[in-house]
C-alpha positions as CSV (number, residue, x, y, z in Angstrom):
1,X,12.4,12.7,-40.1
2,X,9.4,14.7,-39.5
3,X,6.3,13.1,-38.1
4,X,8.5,10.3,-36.5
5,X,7.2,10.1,-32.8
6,X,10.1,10.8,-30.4
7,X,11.0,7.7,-28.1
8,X,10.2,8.0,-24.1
9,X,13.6,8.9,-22.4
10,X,14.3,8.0,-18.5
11,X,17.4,9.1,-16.9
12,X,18.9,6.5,-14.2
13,X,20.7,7.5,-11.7
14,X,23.2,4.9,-12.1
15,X,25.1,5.4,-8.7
16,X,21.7,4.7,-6.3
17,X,21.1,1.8,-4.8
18,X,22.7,-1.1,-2.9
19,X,24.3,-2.7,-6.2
20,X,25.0,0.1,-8.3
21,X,26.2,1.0,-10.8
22,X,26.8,-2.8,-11.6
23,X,22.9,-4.1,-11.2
24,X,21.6,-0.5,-12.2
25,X,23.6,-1.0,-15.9
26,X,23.2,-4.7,-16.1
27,X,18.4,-3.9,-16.3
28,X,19.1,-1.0,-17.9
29,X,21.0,-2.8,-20.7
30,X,18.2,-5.4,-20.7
31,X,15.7,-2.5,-21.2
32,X,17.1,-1.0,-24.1
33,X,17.5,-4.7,-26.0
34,X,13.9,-5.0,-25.6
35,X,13.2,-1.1,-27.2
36,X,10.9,-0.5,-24.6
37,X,12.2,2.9,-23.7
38,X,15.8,5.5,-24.6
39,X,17.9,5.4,-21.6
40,X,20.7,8.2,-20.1
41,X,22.9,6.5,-17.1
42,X,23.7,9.4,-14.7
43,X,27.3,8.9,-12.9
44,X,30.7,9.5,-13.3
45,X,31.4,8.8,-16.7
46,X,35.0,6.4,-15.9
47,X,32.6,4.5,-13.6
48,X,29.8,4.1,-16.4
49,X,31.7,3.6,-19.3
50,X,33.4,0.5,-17.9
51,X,30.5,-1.2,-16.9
52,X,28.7,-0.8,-19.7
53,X,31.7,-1.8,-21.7
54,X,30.6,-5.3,-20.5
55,X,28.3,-5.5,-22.9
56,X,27.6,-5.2,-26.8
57,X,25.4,-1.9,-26.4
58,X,26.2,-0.9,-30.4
59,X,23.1,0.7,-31.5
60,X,20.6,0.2,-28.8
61,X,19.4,3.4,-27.3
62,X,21.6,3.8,-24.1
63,X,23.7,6.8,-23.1
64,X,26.1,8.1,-20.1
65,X,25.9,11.6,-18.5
66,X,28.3,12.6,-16.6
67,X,28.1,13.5,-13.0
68,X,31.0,14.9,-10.5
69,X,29.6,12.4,-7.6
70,X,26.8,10.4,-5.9
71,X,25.2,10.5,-2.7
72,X,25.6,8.2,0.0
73,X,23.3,6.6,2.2
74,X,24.2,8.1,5.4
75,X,24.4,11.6,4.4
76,X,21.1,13.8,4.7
77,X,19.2,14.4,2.3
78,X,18.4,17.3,2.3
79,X,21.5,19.1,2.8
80,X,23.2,16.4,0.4
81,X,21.3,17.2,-2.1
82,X,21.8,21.3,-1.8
83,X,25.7,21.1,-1.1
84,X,26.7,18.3,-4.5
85,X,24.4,19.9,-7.1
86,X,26.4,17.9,-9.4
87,X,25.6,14.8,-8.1
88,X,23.9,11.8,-10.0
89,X,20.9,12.3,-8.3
90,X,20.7,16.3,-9.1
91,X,22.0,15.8,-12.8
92,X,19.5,13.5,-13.4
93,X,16.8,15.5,-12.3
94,X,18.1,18.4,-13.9
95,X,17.3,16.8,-17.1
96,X,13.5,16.0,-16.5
97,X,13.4,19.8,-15.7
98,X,15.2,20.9,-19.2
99,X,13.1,18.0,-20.4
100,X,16.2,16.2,-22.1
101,X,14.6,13.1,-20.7
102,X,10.8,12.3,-20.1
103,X,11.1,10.5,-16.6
104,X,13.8,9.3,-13.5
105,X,14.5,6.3,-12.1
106,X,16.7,5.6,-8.9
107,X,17.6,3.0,-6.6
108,X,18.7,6.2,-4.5
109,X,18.4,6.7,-0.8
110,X,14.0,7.9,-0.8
111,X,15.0,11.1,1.0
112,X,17.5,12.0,-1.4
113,X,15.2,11.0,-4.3
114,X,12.5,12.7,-2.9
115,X,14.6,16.0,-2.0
116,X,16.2,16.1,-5.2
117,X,12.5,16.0,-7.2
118,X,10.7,18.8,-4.7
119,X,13.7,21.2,-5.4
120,X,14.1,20.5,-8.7
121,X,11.3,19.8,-10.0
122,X,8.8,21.2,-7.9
123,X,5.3,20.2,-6.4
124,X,2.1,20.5,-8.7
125,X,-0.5,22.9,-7.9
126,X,-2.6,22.1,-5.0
127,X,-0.4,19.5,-4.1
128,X,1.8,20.7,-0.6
129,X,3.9,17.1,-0.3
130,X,4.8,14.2,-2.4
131,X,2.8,10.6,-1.7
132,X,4.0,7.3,-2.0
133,X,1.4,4.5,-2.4
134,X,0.2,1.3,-4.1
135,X,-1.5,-2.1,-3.7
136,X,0.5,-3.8,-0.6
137,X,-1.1,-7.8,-1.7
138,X,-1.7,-10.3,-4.1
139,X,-4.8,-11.3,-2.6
140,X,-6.6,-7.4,-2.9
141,X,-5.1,-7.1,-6.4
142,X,-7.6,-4.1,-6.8
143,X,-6.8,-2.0,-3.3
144,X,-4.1,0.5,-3.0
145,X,-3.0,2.4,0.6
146,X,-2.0,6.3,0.1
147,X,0.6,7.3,2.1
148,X,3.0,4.6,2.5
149,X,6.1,6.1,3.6
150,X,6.5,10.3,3.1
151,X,4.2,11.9,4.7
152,X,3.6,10.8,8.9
153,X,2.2,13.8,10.0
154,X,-0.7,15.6,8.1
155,X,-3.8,18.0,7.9
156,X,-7.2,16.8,6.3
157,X,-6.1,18.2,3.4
158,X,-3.3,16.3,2.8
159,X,-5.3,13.1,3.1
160,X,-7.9,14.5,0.6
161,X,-4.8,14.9,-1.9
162,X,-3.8,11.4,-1.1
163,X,-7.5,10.4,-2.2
164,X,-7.4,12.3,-5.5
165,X,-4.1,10.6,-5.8
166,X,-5.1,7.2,-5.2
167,X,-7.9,7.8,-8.1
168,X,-5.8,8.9,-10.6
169,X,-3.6,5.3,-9.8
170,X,-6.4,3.3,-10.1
171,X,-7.9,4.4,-13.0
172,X,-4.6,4.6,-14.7
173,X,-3.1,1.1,-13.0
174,X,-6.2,-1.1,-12.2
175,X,-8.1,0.5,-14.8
176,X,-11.3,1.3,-12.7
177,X,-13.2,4.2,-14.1
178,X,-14.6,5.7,-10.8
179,X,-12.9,3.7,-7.9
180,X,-14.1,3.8,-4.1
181,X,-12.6,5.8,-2.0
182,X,-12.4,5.1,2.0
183,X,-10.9,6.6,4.9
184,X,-8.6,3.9,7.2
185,X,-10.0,4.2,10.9
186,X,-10.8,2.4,13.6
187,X,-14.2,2.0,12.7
188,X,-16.5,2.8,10.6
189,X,-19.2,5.4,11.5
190,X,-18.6,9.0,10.9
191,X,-17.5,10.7,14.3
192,X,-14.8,7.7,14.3
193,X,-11.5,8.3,14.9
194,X,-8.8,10.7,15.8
195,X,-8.8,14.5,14.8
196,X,-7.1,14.3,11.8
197,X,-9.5,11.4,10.3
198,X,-12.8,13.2,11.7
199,X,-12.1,16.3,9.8
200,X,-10.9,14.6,6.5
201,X,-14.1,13.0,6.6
202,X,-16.1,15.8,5.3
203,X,-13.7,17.0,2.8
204,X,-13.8,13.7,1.1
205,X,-17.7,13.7,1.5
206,X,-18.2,17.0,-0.8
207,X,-14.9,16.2,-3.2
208,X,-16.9,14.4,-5.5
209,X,-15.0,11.2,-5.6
210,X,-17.0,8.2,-4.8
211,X,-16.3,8.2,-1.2
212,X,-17.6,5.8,0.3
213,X,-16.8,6.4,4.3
214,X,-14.5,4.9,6.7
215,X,-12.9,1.4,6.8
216,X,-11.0,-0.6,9.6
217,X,-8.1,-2.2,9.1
218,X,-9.3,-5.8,7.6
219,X,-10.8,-3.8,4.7
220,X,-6.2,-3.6,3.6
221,X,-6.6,-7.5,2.2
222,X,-10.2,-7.9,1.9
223,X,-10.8,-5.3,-1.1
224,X,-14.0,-3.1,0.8
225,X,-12.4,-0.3,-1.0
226,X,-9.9,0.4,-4.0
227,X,-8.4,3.6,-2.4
228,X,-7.1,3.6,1.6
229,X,-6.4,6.8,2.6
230,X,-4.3,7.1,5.9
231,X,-1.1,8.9,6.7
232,X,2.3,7.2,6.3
233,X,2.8,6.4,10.0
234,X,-0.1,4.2,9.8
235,X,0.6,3.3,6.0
236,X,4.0,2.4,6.9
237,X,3.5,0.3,9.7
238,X,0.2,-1.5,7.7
239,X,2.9,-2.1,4.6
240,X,5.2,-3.7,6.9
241,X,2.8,-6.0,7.8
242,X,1.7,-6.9,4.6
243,X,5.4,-7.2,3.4
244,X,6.4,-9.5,6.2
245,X,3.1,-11.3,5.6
246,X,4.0,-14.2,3.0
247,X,7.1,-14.9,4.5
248,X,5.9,-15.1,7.8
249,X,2.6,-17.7,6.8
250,X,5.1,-19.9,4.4
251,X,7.5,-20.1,6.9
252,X,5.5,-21.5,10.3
253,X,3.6,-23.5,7.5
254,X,7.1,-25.0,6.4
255,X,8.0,-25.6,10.1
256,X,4.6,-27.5,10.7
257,X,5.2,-29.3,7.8
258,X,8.9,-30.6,9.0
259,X,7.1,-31.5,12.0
260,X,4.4,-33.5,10.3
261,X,5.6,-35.2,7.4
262,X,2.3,-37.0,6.2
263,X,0.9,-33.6,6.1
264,X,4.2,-32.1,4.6
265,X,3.8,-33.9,1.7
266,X,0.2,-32.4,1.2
267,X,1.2,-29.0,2.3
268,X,4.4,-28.3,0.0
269,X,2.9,-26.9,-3.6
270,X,0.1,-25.2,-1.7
271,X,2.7,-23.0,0.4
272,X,4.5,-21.8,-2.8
273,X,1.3,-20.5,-3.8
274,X,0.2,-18.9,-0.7
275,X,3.4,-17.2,-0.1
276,X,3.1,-16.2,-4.2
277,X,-0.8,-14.8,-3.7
278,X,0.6,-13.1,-0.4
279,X,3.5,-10.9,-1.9
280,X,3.4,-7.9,-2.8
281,X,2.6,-7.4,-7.0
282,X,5.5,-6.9,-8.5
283,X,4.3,-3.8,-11.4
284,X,1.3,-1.9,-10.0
285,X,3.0,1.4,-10.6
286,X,3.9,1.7,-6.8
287,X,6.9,3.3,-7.5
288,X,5.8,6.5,-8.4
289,X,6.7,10.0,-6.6
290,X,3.4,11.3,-6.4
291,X,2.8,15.2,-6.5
292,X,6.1,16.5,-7.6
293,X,6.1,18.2,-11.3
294,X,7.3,15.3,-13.1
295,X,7.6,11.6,-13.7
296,X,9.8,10.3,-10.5
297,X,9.9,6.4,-9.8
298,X,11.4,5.0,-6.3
299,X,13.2,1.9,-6.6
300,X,14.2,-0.6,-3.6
301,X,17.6,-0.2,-2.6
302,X,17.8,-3.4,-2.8
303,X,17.1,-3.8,-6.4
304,X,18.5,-5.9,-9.1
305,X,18.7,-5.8,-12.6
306,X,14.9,-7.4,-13.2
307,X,14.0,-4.7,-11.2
308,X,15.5,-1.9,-13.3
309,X,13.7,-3.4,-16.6
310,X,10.9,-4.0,-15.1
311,X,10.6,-0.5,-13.5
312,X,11.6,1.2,-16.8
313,X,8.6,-0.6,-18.1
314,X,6.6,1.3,-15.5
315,X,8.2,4.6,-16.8
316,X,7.5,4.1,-19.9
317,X,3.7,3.9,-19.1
318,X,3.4,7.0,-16.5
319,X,4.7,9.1,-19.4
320,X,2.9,7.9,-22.5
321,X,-0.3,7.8,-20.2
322,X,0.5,11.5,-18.9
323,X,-0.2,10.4,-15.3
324,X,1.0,13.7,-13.9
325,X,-0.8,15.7,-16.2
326,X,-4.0,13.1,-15.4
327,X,-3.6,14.6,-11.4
328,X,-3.2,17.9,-12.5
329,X,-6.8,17.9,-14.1
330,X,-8.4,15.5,-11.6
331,X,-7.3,18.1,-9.2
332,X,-8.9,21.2,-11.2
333,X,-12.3,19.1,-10.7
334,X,-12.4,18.4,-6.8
335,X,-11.4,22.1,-6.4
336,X,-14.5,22.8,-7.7
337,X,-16.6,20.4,-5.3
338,X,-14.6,21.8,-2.0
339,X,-14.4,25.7,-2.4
């Protein structure tokens, strides 16, 4: 009918992911119920077809593609990706690029995710890697850390991307109109630091984001800044941390506890909750390849089905809020700060 708006279509690679394609199917059937988004399951199609024949799927807006294989977890990436072109994770991608579906979603193995989109798909202009990055707590509901996990080791450039990166999240995810921006260092005036923090500094300075100089590490949980920019080998380890964090607290609390009944008793609601403000959020966005030419979300390995729907929810808003064409401009303005 014309003027009817088109719904937003994610392919899945169905085969990615510890509990695929059984978990993978299972969220993705519970997306399409709730109409949130049109769904393709990548995979071999004998696979597919008989676990979504589990289900009462007539008319809700969930389809198979086929795929000759799937990638396995201890193969490399890189050359995985290259040598099974017809793999889940390749077909799938494939179809962002002919734009038969909007957006990609995987549970798969991040190097092969990540491979898959850069050859694929390609990086955006001005972009040279892709970024992973979020917020890493409950309690600094309004901080996010770029890179996470991709790139360990980098040029001031790089972590100047990462900044304009982190902006574009936060605006788009915490909805702050001109967050801060701060570099993660070991402290904070400006001749601080290793080389590759000393000479970011000043590219950040004349980008025209609202830099606001360098933090140390307790500004992660205690919200100095909305953007962290570091590379992933510290990003990594500092997500770790953070990960490990609520589990770690709730845990010697419960053991003190055992060990102290009276206080036990007191101590037993309030741990829930600390362990729950602790964790890390459970839809910020985080997902998100950053930097390649197209809507790419990164799923746990470990997922389950609540994870799929929630994650396709996620999709659904980095397309209909055109994050990657939201970088692409933000990137047009700092070039015009930094030439």
């Amino acid at each position: 009918m014309a003027g009817t708006k088109r719904g937003v279509k994610i392919a899945i690679d169905a085969m990615g992911g510890d509990y695929a394609p059984e978990e993978i199917v299972k969220g993705a059937v519970a997306a399409a119920n709730n109409g949130d988004v049109e769904l393709i399951l990548v995979g071999p199609l004998d696979i597919l077809e008989a676990e979504l024949a589990k289900y009462d799927v007539s008319g809700l807006p969930i389809r198979c593609a086929n795929a000759d294989g799937f990638l396995k977890e201890e193969e490399q990436p890189a050359l995985a990706v290259r040598r099974k072109p017809n793999s889940s994770i390749a077909v799938a991608t494939k179809m962002v690029r002919a734009r038969e579906a909007d957006g990609l979603l995987g549970a798969t193995a991040t190097g092969a995710l990540v491979t898959s989109a850069m050859q694929y798909l390609g990086m955006i202009d001005g972009i040279e890697r892709p970024v992973i990055g979020g917020i890493l707590s409950g309690v600094a509901p309004n901080t996010a850390i770029f890179d996470l996990g991709v790139n360990m080791d980098c040029r001031p450039q790089h972590l100047l991307n990462f900044a304009i990166i982190g902006t574009v999240y936060a605006r788009i995810f915490l909805g702050i109109p001109n967050p801060t921006v701060a570099l993660l260092n070991v402290g904070k005036e400006e001749g601080k630091g290793n080389l590759l923090v000393r000479e970011a500094y000043p590219l950040l300075k004349r980008s025209g984001l609202n830099f606001i100089g360098n933090v140390e590490g307790d500004a992660v949980l205690s919200g100095q800044a909305n953007v962290i920019v570091c590379d992933a080998f510290v990003g990594n380890c500092v997500f770790k941390v953070c990960e490990s964090g609520g589990n770690i607290v709730g845990n010697y609390l419960k053991s003190k506890a055992k060990k102290y009944p009276v206080i036990g008793g007191f101590l037993r609601g309030k741990v829930r909750n600390l362990t729950a403000s602790l964790a890390l959020p459970e839809s910020v966005g985080g997902g998100l390849i950053w930097g390649v030419d197209g809507v790419v979300l990164k799923m746990h390995g470990h997922s389950r089905a609540q994870d799929v729907t929630r994650t396709l929810s996620q999709a659904k808003l980095l397309v209909e809020n055109d994050v990657v064409g939201c970088l692409k401009a933000e990137l047009s303005k700092i070039r015009k700060h930094i030439k």
